[in-house]
C-alpha positions as a LaTeX table, in Angstrom:
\begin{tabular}{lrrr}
\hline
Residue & $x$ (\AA) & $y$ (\AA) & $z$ (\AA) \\
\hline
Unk1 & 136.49 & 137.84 & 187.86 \\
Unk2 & 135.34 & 135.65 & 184.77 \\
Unk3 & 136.55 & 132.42 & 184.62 \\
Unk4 & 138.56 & 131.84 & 182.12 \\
Unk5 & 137.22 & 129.01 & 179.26 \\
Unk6 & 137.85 & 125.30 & 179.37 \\
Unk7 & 140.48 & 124.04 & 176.64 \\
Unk8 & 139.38 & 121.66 & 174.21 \\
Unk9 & 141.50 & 118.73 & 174.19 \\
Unk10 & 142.98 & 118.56 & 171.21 \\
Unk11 & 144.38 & 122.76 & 172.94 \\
Unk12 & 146.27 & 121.57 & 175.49 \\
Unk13 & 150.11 & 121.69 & 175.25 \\
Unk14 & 152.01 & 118.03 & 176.13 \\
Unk15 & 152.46 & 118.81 & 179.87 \\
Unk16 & 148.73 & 119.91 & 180.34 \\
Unk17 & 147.47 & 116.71 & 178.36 \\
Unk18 & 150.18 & 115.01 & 180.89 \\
Unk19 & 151.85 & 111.54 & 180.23 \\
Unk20 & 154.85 & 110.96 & 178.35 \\
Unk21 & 155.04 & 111.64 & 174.66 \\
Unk22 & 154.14 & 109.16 & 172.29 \\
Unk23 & 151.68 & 107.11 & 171.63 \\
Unk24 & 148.53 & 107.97 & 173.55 \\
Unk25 & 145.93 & 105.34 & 173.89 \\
Unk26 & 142.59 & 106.21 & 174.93 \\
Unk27 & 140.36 & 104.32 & 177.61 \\
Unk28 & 136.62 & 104.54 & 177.75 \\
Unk29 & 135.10 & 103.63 & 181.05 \\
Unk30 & 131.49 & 102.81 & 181.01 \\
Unk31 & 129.28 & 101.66 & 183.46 \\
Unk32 & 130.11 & 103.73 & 186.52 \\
Unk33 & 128.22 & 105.40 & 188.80 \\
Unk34 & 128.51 & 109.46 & 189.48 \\
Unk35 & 130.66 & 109.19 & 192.52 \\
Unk36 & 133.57 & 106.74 & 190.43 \\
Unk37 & 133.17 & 107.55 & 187.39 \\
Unk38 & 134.89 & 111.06 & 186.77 \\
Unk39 & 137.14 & 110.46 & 189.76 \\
Unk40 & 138.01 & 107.35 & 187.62 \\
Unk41 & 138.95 & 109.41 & 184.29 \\
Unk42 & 140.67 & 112.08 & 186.41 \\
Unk43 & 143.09 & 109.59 & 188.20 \\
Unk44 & 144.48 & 108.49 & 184.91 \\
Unk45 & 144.37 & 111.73 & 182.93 \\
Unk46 & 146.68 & 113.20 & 185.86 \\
Unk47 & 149.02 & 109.85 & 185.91 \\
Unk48 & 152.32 & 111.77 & 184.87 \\
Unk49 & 154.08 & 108.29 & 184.22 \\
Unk50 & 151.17 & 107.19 & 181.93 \\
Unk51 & 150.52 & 107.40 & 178.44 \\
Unk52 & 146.72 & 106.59 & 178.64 \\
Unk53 & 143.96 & 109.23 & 178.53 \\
Unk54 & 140.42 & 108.63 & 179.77 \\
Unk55 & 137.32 & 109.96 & 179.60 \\
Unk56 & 133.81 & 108.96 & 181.49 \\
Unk57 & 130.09 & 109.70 & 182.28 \\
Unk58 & 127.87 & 108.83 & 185.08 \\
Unk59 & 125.56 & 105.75 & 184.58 \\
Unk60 & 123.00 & 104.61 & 186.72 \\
Unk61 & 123.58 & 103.83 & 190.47 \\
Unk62 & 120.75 & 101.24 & 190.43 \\
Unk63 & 122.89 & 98.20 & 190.34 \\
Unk64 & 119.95 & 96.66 & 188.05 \\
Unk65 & 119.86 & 98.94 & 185.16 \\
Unk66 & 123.55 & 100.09 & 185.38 \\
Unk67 & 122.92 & 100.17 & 181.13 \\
Unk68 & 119.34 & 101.62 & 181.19 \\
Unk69 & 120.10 & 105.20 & 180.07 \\
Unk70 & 120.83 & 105.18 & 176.46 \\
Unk71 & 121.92 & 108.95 & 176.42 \\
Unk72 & 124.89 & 108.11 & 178.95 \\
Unk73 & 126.45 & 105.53 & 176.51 \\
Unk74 & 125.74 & 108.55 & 173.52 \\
Unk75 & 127.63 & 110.97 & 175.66 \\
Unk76 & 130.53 & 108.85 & 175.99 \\
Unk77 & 130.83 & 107.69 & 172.29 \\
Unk78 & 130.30 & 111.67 & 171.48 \\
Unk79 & 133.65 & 111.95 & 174.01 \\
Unk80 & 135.26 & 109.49 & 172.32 \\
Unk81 & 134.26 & 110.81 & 168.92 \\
Unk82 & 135.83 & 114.06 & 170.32 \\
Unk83 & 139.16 & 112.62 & 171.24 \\
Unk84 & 139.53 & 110.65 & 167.96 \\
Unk85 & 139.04 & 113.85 & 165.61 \\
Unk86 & 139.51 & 112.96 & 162.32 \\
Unk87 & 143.18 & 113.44 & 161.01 \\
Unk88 & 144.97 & 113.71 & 164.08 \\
Unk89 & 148.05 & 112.92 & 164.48 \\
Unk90 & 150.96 & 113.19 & 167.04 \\
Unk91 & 154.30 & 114.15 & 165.61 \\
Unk92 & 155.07 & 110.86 & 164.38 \\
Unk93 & 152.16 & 110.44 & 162.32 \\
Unk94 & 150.39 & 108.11 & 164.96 \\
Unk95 & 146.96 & 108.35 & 164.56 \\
Unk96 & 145.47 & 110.25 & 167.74 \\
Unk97 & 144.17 & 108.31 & 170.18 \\
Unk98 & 146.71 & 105.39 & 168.85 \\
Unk99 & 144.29 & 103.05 & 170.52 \\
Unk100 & 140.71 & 102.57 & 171.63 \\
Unk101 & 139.76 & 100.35 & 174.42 \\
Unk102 & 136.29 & 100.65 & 176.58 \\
Unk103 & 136.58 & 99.20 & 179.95 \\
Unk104 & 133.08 & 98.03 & 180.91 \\
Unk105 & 131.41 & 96.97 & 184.49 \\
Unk106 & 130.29 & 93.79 & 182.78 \\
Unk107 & 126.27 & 93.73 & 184.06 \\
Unk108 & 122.97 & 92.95 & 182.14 \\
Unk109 & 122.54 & 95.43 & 179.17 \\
Unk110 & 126.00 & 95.91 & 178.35 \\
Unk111 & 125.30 & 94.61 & 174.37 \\
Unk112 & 123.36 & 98.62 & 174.55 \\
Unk113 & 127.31 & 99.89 & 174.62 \\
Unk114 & 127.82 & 97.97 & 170.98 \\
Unk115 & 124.95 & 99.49 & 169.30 \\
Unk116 & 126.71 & 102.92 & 169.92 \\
Unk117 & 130.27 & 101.78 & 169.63 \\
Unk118 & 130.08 & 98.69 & 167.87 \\
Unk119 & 133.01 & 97.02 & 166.62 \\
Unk120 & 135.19 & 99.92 & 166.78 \\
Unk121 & 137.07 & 99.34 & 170.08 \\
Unk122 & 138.98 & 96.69 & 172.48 \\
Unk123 & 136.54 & 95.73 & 174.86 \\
Unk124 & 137.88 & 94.79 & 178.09 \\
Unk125 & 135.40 & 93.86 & 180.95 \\
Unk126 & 135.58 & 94.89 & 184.26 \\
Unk127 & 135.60 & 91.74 & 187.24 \\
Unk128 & 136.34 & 92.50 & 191.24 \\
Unk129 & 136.69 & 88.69 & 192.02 \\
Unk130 & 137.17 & 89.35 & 195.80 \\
Unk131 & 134.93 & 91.93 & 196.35 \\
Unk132 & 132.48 & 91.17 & 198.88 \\
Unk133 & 129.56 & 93.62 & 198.49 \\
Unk134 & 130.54 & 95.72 & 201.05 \\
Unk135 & 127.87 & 98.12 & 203.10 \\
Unk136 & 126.02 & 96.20 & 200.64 \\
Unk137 & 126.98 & 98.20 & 197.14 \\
Unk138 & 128.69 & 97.00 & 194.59 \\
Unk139 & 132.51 & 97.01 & 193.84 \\
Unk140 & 131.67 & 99.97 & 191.36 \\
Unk141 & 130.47 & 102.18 & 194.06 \\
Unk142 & 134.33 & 102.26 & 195.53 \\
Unk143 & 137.04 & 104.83 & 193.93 \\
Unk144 & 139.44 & 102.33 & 195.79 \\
Unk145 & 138.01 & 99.01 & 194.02 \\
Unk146 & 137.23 & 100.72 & 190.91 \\
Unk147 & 140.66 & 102.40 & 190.61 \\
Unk148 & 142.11 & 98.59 & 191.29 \\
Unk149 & 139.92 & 96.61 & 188.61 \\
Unk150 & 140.94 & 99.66 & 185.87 \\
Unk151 & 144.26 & 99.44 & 186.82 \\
Unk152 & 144.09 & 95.83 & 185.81 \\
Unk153 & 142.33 & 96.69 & 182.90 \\
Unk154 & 144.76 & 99.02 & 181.24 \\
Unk155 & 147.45 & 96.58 & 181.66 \\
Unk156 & 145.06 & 93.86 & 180.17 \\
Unk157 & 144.74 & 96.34 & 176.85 \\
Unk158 & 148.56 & 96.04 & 176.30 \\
Unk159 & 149.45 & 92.40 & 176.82 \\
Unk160 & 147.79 & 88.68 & 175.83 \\
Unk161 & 145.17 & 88.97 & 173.02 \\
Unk162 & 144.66 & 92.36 & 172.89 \\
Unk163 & 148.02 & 93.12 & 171.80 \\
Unk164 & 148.30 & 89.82 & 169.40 \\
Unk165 & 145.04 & 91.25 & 167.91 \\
Unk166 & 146.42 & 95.12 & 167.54 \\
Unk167 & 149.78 & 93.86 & 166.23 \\
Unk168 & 147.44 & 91.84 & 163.67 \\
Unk169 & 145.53 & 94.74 & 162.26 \\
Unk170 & 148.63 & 96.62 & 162.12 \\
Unk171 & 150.19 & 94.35 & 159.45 \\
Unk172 & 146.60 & 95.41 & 157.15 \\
Unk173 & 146.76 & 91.72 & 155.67 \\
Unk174 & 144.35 & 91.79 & 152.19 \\
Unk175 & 142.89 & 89.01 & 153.33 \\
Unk176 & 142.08 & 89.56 & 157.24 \\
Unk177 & 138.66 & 88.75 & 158.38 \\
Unk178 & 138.89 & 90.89 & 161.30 \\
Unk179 & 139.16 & 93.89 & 158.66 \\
Unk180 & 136.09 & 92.81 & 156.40 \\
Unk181 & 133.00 & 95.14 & 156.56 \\
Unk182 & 130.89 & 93.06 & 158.65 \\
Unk183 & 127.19 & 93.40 & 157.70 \\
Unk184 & 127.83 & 93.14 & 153.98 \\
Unk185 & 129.95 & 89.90 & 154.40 \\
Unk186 & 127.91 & 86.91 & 154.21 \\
Unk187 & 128.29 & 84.04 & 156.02 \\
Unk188 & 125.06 & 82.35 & 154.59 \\
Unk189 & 121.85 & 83.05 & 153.57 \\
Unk190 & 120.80 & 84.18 & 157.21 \\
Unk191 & 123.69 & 85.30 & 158.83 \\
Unk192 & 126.40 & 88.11 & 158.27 \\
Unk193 & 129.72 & 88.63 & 159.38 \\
Unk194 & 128.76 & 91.29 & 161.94 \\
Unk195 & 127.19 & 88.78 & 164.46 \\
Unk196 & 130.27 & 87.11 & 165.10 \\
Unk197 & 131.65 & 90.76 & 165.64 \\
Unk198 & 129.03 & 91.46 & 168.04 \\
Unk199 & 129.75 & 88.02 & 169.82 \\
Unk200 & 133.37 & 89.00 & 170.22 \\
Unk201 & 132.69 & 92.30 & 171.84 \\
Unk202 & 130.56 & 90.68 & 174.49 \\
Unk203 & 132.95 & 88.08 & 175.30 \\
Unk204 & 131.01 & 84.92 & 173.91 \\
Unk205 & 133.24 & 84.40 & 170.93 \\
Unk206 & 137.12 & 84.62 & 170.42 \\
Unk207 & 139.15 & 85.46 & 167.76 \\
Unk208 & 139.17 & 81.69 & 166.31 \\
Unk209 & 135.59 & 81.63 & 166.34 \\
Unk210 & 134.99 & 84.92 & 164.54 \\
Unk211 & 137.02 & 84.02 & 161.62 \\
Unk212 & 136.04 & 80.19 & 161.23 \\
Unk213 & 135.23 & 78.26 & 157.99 \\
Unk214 & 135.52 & 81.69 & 156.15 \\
Unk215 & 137.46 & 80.92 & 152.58 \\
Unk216 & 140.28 & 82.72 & 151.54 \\
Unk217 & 141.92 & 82.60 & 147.76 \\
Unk218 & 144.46 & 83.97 & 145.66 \\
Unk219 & 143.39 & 85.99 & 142.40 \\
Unk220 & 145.75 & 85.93 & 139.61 \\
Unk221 & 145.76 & 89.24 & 137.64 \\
Unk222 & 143.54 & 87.52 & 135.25 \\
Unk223 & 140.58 & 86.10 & 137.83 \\
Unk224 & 140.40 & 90.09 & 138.47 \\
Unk225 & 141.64 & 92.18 & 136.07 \\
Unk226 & 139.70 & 94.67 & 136.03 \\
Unk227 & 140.59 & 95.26 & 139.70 \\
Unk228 & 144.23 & 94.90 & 139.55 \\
Unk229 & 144.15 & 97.64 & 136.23 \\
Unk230 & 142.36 & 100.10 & 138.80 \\
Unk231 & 144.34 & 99.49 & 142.11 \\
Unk232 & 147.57 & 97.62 & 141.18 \\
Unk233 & 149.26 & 94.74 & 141.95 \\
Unk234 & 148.52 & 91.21 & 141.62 \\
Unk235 & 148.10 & 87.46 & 142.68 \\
Unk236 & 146.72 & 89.30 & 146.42 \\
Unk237 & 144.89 & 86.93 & 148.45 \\
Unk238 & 141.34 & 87.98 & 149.49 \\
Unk239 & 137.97 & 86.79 & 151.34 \\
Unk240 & 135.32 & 85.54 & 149.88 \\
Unk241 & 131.72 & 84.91 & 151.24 \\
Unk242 & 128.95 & 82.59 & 150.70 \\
Unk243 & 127.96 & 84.37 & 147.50 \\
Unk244 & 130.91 & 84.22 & 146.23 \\
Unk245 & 131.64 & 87.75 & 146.08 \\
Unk246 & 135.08 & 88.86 & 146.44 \\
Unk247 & 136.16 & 90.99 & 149.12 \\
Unk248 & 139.07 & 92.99 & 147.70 \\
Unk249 & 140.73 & 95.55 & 149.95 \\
Unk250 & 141.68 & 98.55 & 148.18 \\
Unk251 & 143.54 & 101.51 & 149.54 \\
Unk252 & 142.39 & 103.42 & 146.99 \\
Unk253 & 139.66 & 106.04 & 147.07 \\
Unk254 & 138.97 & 106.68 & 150.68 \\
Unk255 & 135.76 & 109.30 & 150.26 \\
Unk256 & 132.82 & 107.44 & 151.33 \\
Unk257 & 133.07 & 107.37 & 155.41 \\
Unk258 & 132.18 & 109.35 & 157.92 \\
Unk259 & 135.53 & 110.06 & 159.61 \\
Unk260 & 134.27 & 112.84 & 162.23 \\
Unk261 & 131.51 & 114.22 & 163.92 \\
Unk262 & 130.49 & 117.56 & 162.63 \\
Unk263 & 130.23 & 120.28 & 165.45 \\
Unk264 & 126.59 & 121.17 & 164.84 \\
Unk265 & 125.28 & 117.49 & 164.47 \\
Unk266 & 122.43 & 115.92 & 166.57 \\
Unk267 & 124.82 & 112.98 & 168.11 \\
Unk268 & 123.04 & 109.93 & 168.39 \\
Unk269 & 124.04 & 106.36 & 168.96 \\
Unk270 & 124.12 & 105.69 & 164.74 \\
Unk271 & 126.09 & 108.62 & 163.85 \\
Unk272 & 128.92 & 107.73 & 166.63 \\
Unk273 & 128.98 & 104.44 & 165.47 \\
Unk274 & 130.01 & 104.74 & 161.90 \\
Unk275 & 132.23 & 107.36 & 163.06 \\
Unk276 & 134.42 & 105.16 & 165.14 \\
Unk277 & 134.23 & 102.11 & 162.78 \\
Unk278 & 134.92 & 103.92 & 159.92 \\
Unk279 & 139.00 & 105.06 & 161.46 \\
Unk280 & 139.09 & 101.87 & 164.11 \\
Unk281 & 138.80 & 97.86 & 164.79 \\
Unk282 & 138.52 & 96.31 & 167.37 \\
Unk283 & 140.52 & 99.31 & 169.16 \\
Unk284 & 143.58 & 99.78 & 166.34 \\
Unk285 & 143.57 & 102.75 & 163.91 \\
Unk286 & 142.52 & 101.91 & 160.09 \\
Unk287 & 145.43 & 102.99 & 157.65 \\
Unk288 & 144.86 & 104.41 & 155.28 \\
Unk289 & 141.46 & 106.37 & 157.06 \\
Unk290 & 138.68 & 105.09 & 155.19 \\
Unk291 & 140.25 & 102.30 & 153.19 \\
Unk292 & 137.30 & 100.39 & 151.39 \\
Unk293 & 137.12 & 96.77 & 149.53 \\
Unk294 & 136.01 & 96.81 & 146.65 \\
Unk295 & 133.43 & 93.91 & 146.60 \\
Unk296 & 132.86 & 92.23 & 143.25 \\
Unk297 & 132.88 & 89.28 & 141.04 \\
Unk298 & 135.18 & 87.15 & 139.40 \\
Unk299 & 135.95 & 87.69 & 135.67 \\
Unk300 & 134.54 & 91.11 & 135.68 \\
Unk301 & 130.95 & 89.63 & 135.73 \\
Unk302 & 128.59 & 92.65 & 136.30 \\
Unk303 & 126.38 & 92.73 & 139.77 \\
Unk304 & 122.71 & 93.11 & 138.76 \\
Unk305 & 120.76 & 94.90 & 141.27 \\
Unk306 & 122.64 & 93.11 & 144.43 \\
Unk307 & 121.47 & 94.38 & 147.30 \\
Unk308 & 124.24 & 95.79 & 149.74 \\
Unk309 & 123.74 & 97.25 & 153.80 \\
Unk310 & 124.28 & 100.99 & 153.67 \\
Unk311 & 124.47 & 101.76 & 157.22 \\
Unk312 & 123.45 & 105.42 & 155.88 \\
Unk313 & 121.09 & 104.42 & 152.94 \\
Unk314 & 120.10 & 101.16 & 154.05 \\
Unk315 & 119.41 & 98.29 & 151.10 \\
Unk316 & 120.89 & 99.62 & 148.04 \\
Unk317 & 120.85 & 98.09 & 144.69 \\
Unk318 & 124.07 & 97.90 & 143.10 \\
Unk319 & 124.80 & 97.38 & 139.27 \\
Unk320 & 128.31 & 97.40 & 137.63 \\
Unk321 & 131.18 & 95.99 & 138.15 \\
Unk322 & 132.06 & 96.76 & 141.98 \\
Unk323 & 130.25 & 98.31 & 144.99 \\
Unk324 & 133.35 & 100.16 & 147.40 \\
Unk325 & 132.25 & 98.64 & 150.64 \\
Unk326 & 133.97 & 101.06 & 153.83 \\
Unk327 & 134.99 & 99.51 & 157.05 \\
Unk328 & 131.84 & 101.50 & 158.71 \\
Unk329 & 129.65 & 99.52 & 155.86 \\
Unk330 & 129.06 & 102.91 & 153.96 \\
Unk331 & 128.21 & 101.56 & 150.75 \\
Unk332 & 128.61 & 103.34 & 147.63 \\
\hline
\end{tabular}
């Protein structure tokens, strides 16, 4: 008899996707051997009473190089890629997943997970204070430890910071640092916006510290008029970085980010990146999809060749009056 084809995801009906209806946050687990790491995924995709979907690939069981394979950390942004297709919603109009968080075994190597998923999700890491290397393997090696630690994790992802955070990006302030397109904000000459990002997704920099010393003002309708005639609105409060280039976020236009892998793409590490970052921070949908600032001047003085970080195009030149900046740092 032939076996019958594997659903897609995004095919299942509510009680074969189990969990209750509603919101349904997504948890990436990275950093787990073969023996825990699907058993992992499969004990909270069939938790009736839970909301939270997983998905995971094997990593190495050297203890040493748990992050040495960069094709396993592809394969699981790829999975989350697939999970988070673009436009879906649940009946609501909750973006599908309604969260992103990866739960990591927190070892040396672990900054490889950012390059792929970057600033995209809630990173939790993963701790077994009491575990006492038993048979001599590591906590990770146990479906009873691991199933423990991610049990704490998941509850960590919807309580204390992490919720203060998604809660934050929720309100989609104009002026929010944590929604500014990190490698074209400047903090000086040498250093952009995105390092602090990075910091904060390996646990060596909170909230407080990503955001400090950065200079917010309000524009009257005159300071930027010929914003406000395009978008809208006026006296809106916005960032501003050490060139003094105005960040202004505009929920107009939404056409320059890559909101989906397409199904006969080579997947690498790049392409799932500005995937993710251009519908989620830090782990909470981006509404409108694609919303972009529009980066300019003050006055309507014209940018002259400035050179902006297309994460597609790399260093482009931009003349005019504004460059539409994307939350993945698609520049056009």
């Amino acid at each position: 008899m032939a076996r019958k084809a594997k659903k897609a995801v995004d095919e299942l009906s509510r009680p074969e996707r189990r969990g209750p209806s509603g919101p349904s946050p997504l948890l990436v687990i990275a950093g787990l051997p073969e023996a825990t790491a699907l058993p992992a995924a499969a004990t909270i995709n069939n938790d009736r009473n839970s909301k939270w979907r997983a998905v995971a690939v094997a990593f190495a069981r050297n203890d040493g190089a748990v992050y040495a394979d960069d094709a396993a950390i592809v394969e699981l942004g790829r999975l989350a890629c697939g999970l988070a297709a673009s436009g879906a919603r649940d009946a609501r109009g909750v973006p599908m997943p309604s969260r992103i968080a990866v739960a990591y075994v927190h070892e040396l190597g672990l900054e490889r997970l950012w390059n792929v998923f970057g600033h995209a999700v809630w990173p939790i890491p993963l701790h077994h204070p009491d575990w006492g290397y038993a048979k001599g393997l590591h906590w990770r090696h146990s479906i009873e430890a691991v199933n423990l630690v991610i049990g704490s994790a998941i509850r960590a992802a919807a309580a204390g910071p992490a919720e203060s955070v998604r809660l934050r990006l929720e309100a989609h302030r104009s002026d929010d640092v944590l929604l500014l397109p990190g490698r074209n904000f400047n903090l000086d000459a040498e250093r952009r916006l995105v390092e602090r990002f990075r910091a904060f997704m390996s646990d060596a920099l909170d909230v407080a510290g990503v955001e400090a010393g950065i200079h917010k003002e309000r524009f009257a309708f005159e300071r930027l008029k010929p914003f406000y005639l395009r978008v809208g609105g006026a006296g809106k409060r916005f960032a501003v970085d050490s060139r003094d280039i105005i960040f202004a976020k505009s929920n107009n236009g939404q056409h320059g980010a890559q909101h989906a892998v397409p199904a006969n793409a080579q997947v690498t590490g790049g392409l799932v990146q500005r995937t993710l970052e251009s519908r989620y921070r830090f782990g909470t949908p981006l509404v409108p999809d694609g919303f972009q600032h529009d980066v300019q001047r003050e006055g309507g003085a014209l940018f002259n060749a400035e050179p902006f970080d297309c994460v597609i195009k790399g260093t482009v030149p931009i003349s005019g009056d504004h460059a539409n900046v994307y939350p993945s740092d698609v520049v056009t």
